[in-house]
C-alpha angles and dihedrals in degrees: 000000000000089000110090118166102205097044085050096055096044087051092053085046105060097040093058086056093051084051097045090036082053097046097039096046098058090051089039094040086041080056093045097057100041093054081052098054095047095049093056093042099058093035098053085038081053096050095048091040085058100044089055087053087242117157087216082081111083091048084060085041093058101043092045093057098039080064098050093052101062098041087052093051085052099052085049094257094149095179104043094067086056090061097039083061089052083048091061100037088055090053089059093053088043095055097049080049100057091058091062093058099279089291104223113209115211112218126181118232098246081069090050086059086053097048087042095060094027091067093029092053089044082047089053091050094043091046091051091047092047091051093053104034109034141039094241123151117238092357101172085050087044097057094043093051085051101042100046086031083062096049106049088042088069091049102053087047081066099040097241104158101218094066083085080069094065088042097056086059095040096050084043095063095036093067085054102050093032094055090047092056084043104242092130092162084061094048090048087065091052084056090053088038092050086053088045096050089045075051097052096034089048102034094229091144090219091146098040137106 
């Protein structure tokens, strides 16, 4: 007999998930891409905004991170929301900064070297705990982005030059884990943002005004 139940079954089955799988990934893909393209838009607005000493940038430095946290937390990359929370927290501080003159702090590089172990020693912890404990995708690189993300964020808040330095690496390792998860629109920005951070490190005033 050609008729077999359970065959049957398994045959209707699988092609209602097909069906529901084509008409779910265009509207979740369509999603995808615009909170890409957002998210580069308001954090490359942020970083040349920035750049230029506008005040306008920490409201684009808000938005722009806000994105990105919810489309990394979508493409299981546990660590990086973390950082885009730190992102908007130190807007906020920037921005209360920036009323005061754009207040520059002055650090020593044996400080630097303190700074330096301490995050990576917290990046080394949280990659090791996300390994074991999530499903998350590049751990150890996500931790590292976070922790040193976090770090050079705070320094930029308080203009100390050297935090160009731990952008340069952070930048560095999100191409590669943005174009490996294919958002390449969003690795595209870490390239910008990796020729914005050798500008601002080095003073060449390519992105100003």
């Amino acid at each position: 007999m050609d008729f077999c139940p359970i065959k049957d079954i398994q045959r209707y089955t699988k092609k209602k998930l097909k069906k529901a799988a084509e008409k779910k990934i265009p509207s979740d893909n369509a999603l995808r891409r615009a909170l890409e393209w957002l998210a580069v838009l308001f954090n490359l607005l942020f970083t040349w905004l920035y750049i230029n000493r506008s005040e306008w940038a920490f409201a684009a430095g808000i938005l722009g991170p806000t994105l990105l946290l919810v489309l990394s937390y979508r493409e299981k990359l546990y660590a990086e929301p973390v950082l885009q929370v730190v992102y908007i927290i130190s807007a906020a501080v920037g921005w209360l900064n920036v009323q005061k003159g754009w207040v520059q702090w002055q650090i020593g590089w044996g400080v630097h070297l303190l700074l330096f172990l301490m995050s990576s020693a917290l990046a080394a912890g949280w990659g090791v705990a996300l390994r074991r404990y999530t499903t998350a995708n590049f751990p150890i690189l996500d931790a590292l982005v976070a922790s040193w993300g976090m770090l050079a964020t705070w320094l930029m808040m308080y203009q100390v030059h050297a935090c160009w330095l731990y952008l340069l690496a952070v930048n560095a390792l999100s191409i590669f884990i943005y174009s490996r998860r294919r958002l390449f629109t969003a690795a595209c920005m870490f390239v910008l943002y990796f020729i914005m951070s050798i500008d601002g490190y080095f003073q060449l005033h390519w992105f100003e005004l």
